[in-house]
C-alpha positions in Angstrom: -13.1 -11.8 -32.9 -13.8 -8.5 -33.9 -15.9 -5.5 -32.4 -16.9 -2.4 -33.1 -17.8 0.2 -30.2 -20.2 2.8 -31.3 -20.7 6.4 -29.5 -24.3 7.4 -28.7 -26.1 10.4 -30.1 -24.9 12.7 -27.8 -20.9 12.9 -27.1 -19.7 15.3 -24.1 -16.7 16.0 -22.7 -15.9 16.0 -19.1 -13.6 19.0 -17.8 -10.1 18.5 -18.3 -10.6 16.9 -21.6 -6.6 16.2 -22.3 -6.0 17.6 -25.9 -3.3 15.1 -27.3 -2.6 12.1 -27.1 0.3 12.1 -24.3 -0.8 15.2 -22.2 -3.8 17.4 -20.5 -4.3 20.7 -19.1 -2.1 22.5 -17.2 -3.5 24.0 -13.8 -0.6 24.2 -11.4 2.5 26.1 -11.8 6.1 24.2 -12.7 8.4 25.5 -10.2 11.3 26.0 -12.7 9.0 26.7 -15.8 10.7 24.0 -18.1 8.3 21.3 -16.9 11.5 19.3 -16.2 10.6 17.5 -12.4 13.9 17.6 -10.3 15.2 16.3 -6.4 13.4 18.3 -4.0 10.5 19.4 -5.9 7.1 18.4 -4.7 6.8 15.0 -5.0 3.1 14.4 -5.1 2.0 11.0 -5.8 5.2 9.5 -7.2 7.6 6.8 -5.7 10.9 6.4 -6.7 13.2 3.4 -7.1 16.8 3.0 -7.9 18.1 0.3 -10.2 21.6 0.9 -10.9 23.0 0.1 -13.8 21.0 -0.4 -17.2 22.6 -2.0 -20.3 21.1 -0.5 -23.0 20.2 -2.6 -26.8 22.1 -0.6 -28.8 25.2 -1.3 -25.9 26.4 0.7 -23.4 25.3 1.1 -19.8 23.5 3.6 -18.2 24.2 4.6 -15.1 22.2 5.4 -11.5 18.9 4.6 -13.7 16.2 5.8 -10.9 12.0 5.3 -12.3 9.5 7.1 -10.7 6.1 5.5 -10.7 2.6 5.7 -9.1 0.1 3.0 -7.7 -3.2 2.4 -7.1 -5.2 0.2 -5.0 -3.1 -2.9 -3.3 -1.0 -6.1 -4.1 -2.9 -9.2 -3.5 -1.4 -12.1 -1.9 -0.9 -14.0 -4.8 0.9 -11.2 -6.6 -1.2 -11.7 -9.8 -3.8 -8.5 -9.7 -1.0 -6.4 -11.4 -2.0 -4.1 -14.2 0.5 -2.2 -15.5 -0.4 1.0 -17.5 1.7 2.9 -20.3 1.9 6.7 -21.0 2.3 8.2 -24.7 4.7 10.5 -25.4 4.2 13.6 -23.1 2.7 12.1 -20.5 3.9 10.8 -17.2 3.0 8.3 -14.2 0.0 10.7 -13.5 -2.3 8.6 -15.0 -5.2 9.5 -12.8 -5.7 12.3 -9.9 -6.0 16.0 -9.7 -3.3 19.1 -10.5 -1.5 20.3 -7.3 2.1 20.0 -5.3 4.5 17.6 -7.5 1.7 17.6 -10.3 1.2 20.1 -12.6 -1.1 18.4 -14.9 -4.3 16.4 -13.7 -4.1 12.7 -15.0 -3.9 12.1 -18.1 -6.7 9.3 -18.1 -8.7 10.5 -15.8 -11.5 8.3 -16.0 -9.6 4.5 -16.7 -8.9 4.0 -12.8 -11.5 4.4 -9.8 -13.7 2.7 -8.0 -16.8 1.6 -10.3 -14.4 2.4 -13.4 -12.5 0.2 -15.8 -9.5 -0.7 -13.7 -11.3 -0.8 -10.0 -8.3 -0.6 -7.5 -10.4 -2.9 -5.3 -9.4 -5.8 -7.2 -6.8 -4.7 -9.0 -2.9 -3.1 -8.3 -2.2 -0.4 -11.1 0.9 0.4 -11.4 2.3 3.8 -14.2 6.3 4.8 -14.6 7.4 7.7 -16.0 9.1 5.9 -18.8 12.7 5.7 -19.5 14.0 9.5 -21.3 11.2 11.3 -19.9 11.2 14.5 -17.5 8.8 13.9 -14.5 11.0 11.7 -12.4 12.7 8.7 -13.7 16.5 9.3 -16.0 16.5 11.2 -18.9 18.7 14.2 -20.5 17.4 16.8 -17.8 18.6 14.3 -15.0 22.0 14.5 -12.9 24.4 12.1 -15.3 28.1 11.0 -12.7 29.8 14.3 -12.9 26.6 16.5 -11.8 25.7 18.0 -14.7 22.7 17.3 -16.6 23.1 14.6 -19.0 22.1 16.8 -22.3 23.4 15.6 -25.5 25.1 13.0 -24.3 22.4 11.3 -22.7 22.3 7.9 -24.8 20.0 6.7 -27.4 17.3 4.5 -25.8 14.8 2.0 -27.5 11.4 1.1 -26.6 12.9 -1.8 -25.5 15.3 -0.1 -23.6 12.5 1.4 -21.6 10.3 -2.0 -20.8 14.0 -3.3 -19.9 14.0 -0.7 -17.1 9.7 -1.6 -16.5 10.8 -5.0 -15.8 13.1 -4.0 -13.8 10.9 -2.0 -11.2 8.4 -4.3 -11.0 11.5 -7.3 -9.7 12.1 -4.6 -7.4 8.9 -4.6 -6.0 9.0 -8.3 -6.1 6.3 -8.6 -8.9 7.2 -11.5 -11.7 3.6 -11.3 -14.0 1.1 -8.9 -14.8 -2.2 -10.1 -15.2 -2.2 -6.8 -18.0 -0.5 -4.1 -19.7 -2.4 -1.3 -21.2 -0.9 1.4 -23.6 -2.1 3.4 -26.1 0.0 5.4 -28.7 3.6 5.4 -27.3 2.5 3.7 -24.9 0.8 0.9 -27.3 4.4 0.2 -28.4 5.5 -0.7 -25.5 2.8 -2.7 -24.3 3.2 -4.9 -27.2 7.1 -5.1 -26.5 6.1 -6.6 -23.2 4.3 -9.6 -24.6 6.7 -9.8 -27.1 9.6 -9.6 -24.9 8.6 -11.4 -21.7 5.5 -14.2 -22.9 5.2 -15.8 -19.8 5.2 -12.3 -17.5 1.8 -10.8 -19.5 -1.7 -12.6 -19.1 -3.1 -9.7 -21.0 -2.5 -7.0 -23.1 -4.4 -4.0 -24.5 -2.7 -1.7 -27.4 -4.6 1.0 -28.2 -3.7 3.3 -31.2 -0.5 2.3 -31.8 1.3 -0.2 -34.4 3.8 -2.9 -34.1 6.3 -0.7 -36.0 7.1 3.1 -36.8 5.8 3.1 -40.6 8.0 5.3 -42.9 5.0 8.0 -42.7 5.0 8.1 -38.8 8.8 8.6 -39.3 8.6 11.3 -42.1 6.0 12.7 -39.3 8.8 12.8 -36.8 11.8 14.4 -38.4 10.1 17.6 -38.8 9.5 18.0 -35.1 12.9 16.6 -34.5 14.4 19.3 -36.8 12.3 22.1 -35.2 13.8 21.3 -32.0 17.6 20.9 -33.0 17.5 24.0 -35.0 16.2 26.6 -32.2 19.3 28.7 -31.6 18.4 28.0 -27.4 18.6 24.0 -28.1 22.1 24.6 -27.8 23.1 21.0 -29.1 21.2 19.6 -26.1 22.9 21.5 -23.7 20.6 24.5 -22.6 19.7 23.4 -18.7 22.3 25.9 -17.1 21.0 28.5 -20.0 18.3 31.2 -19.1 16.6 30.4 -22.2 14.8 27.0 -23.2 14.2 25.9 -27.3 10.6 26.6 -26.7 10.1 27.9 -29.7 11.3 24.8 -31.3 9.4 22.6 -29.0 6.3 24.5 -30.3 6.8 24.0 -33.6 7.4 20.1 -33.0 3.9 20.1 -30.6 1.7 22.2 -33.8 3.4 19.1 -36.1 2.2 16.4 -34.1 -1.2 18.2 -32.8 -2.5 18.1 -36.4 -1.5 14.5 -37.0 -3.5 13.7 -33.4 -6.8 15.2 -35.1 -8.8 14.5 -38.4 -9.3 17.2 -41.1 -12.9 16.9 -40.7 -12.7 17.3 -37.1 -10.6 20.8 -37.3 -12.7 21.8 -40.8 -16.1 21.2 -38.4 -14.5 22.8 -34.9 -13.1 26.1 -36.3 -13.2 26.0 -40.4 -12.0 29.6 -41.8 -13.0 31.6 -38.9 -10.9 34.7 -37.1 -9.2 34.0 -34.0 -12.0 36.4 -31.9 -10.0 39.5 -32.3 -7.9 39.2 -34.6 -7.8 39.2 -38.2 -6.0 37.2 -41.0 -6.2 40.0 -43.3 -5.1 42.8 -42.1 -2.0 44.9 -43.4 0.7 45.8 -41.2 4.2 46.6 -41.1 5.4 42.6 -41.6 3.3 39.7 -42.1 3.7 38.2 -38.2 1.6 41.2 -37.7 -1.3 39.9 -39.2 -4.4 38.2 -37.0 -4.5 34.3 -37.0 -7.0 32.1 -38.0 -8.8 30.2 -35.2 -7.5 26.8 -35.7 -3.9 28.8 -35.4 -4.9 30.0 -32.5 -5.7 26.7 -31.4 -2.3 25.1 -32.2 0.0 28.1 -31.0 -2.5 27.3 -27.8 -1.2 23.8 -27.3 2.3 24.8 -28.6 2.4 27.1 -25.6 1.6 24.6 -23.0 3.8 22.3 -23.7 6.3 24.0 -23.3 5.5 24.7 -19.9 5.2 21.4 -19.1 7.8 19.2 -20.7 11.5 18.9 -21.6 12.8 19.7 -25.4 15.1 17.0 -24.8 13.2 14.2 -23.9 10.9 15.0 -26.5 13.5 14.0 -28.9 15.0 11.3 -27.1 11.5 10.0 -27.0 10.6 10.3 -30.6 13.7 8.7 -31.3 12.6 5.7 -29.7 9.1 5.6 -31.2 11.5 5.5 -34.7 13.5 2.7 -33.1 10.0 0.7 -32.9 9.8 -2.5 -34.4 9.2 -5.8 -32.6 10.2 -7.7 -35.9 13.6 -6.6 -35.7 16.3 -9.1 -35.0 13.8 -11.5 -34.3 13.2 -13.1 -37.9 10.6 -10.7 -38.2 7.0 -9.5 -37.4 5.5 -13.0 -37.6 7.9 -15.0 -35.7 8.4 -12.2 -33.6 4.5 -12.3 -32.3 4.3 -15.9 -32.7 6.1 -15.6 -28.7 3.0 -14.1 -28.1 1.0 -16.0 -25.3 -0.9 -12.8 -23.7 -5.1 -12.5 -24.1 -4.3 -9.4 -26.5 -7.1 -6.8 -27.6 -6.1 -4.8 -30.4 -7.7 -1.3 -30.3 -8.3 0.9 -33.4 -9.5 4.2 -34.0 -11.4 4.7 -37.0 -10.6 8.3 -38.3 -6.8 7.9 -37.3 -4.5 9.2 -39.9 -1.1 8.7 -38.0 -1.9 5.0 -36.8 -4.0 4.3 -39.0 -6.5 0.9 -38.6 -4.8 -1.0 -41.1 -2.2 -1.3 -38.9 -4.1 -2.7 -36.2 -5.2 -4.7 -38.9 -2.2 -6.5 -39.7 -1.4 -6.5 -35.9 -4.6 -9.0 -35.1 -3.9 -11.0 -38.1 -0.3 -12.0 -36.7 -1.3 -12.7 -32.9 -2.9 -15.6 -32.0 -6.1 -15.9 -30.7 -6.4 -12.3 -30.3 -9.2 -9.6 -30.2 -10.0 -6.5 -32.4 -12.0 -3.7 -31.5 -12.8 -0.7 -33.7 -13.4 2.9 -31.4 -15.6 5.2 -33.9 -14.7 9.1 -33.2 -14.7 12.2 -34.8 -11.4 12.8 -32.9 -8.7 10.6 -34.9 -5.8 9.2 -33.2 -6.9 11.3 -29.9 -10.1 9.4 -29.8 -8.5 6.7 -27.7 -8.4 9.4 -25.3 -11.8 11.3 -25.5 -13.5 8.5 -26.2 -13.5 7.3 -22.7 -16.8 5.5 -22.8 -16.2 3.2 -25.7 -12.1 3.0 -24.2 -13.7 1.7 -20.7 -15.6 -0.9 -22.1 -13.1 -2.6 -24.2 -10.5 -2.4 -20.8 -13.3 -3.6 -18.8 -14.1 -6.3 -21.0 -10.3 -7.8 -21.8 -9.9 -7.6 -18.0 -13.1 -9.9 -17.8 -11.6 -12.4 -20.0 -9.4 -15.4 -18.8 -6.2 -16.2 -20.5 -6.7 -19.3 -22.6 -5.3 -22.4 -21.4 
């Protein structure tokens, strides 16, 4: 089945509109100014468990693995109200709430859970981690590795499937089996399909939004620039910058104005600031050297989200991150894509965005024609790939609705 959601004339955006795909605003101060959370900062919302040992796909064990996570609403009886939620690359297990003490950012999808929303948590038990390689709570290269020291570079390379191994794992811990769904968009999409692909009979539903069931050439073409941007800042240090006073946040700026423009559409950013002046400033003027000269709005714009991300996240999990978006593929070493979704036994919905240049829809496209039985929707926006975000109206109802279907039997 296949379905189209179409915006209405009139398109606004509620404050704290988040401006890429895996982040929003910053309001509240980091207390180390990396963006890197550590033990005995604020812990807001989070909760924390320890799983020990992880062996890892590509082999190898990591250590003292801890996830941090959020929850909302309660576990039924039956333990079969779980729905499981998946960040995108910068985000974190914030999905929802405001900015304040252990939370720097409000939620990143601040309008998917709440009472009369999407996922009520009257009837249902949400449930986001900070995924495997991140920086706001569970391991990654700014956490503690055996000797004390940060991990760094020689934190290990992790795969998607690395990170819904340790998923799985927390939710045994907290003696949940199934999930009646798992919702991800972007990043986050990937990983949502690796569930249903990986454990068939744990997933009665599943919702990928934005996302692809493998990193396309393009996206990783996409990727090595940032990568390379990061690596090459004199303050990356190899990986090994926590016990520096300086961060690569130059780098990590240069990797964020990559990715922002592959987030939006050329139209969008042609429409929102065309050839105009940063207010101030201008692009002709003759000084002394050229980084002298005013900026263009839409640089403005960019060295604007360059900025706060670098307040707010970790230049090593970003590339530890990336690197597992590349490692993407649920085809691999499992006789590829169509035997590999054939497992498939989850109520999917497949979720594209219309103007999405990085994901584009023929993805999705190719997705849906390999899984059984399952569900495309087509989100129109202005936005690109960011649309899954902004376009929370046309994003609720396709939640809403694959949460209202029944597995088949």
């Amino acid at each position: 089945m296949t379905v189209t959601h179409r915006p209405g004339q009139v398109t606004r955006r509620p404050v704290r509109r988040p401006q890429g795909p895996d982040g929003a605003d910053d309001r509240t101060p980091d207390p180390h100014g990396d963006g890197v959370w550590r033990d005995g900062d604020p812990v807001g919302r989070r909760q924390f468990v320890d799983l020990g040992e992880l062996e890892l796909e590509r082999g190898g064990v990591l250590p003292d693995v801890r996830v941090a996570y959020e929850t909302w609403g309660r576990l039924n009886e039956a333990r079969d109200n779980v729905v499981l939620v998946e960040h995108a690359l910068t985000g974190d297990s914030h999905v929802v709430g405001e900015a304040g003490e252990g939370h720097p950012s409000p939620g990143w999808w601040n309008s998917l859970i709440g009472p009369g929303q999407a996922v009520d948590p009257d009837g249902w038990f949400v449930v986001a981690a900070n995924v495997l390689g991140g920086c706001q709570g569970t391991t990654g290269p700014a956490s503690p590795a055996p000797d004390g020291r940060a991990w760094g570079s020689r934190f290990p390379y992790v795969t998607v499937r690395d990170q819904v191994a340790a998923e799985r794992a927390l939710l045994e811990r907290l003696g949940i089996t199934r999930v009646a769904a798992v919702i991800g968009g972007s990043m986050g999409g990937m990983r949502a399909l690796e569930w249903a692909v990986s454990h068939p009979d744990a997933v009665e539903r599943c919702v990928v939004l934005a996302s692809t069931p493998y990193a396309t050439a393009d996206q990783i073409a996409w990727c090595q620039p940032q990568l390379l941007a990061i690596r090459t800042d004199p303050h990356f240090a190899g990986g090994d910058y926590y016990e520096s006073a300086h961060r690569p946040d130059t780098g990590l700026g240069l990797a964020r104005r990559i990715a922002h423009v592959t987030y939006r559409t050329e139209a969008e950013l042609g429409d929102r600031f065309g050839r105009e002046a940063q207010l101030g400033e201008d692009p002709f003027s003759v000084g002394e050297r050229a980084a002298g000269r005013g900026r263009f709005a839409v640089e403005s714009y960019l060295d604007h989200h360059a900025g706060k991300l670098a307040r707010r996240f970790d230049a090593n999990s970003y590339v530890v991150l990336t690197e597992a978006m590349n490692s993407h593929d649920v085809g691999r070493d499992r006789g590829g894509l169509e035997a590999a979704l054939a497992r498939v036994t989850a109520d999917c919905t497949v979720v594209s965005v219309d103007t999405d240049r990085l994901y584009p829809p023929r993805l999705s496209d190719e997705l849906h024609a390999a899984l059984p039985g399952a569900t495309r929707v087509s989100i129109t926006s202005a936005y690109g790939h960011d649309g899954f975000l902004i376009e929370e109206a046309q994003v609720g109802s396709v939640v809403r609705d694959a949460l209202a279907r029944r597995r088949p039997r």
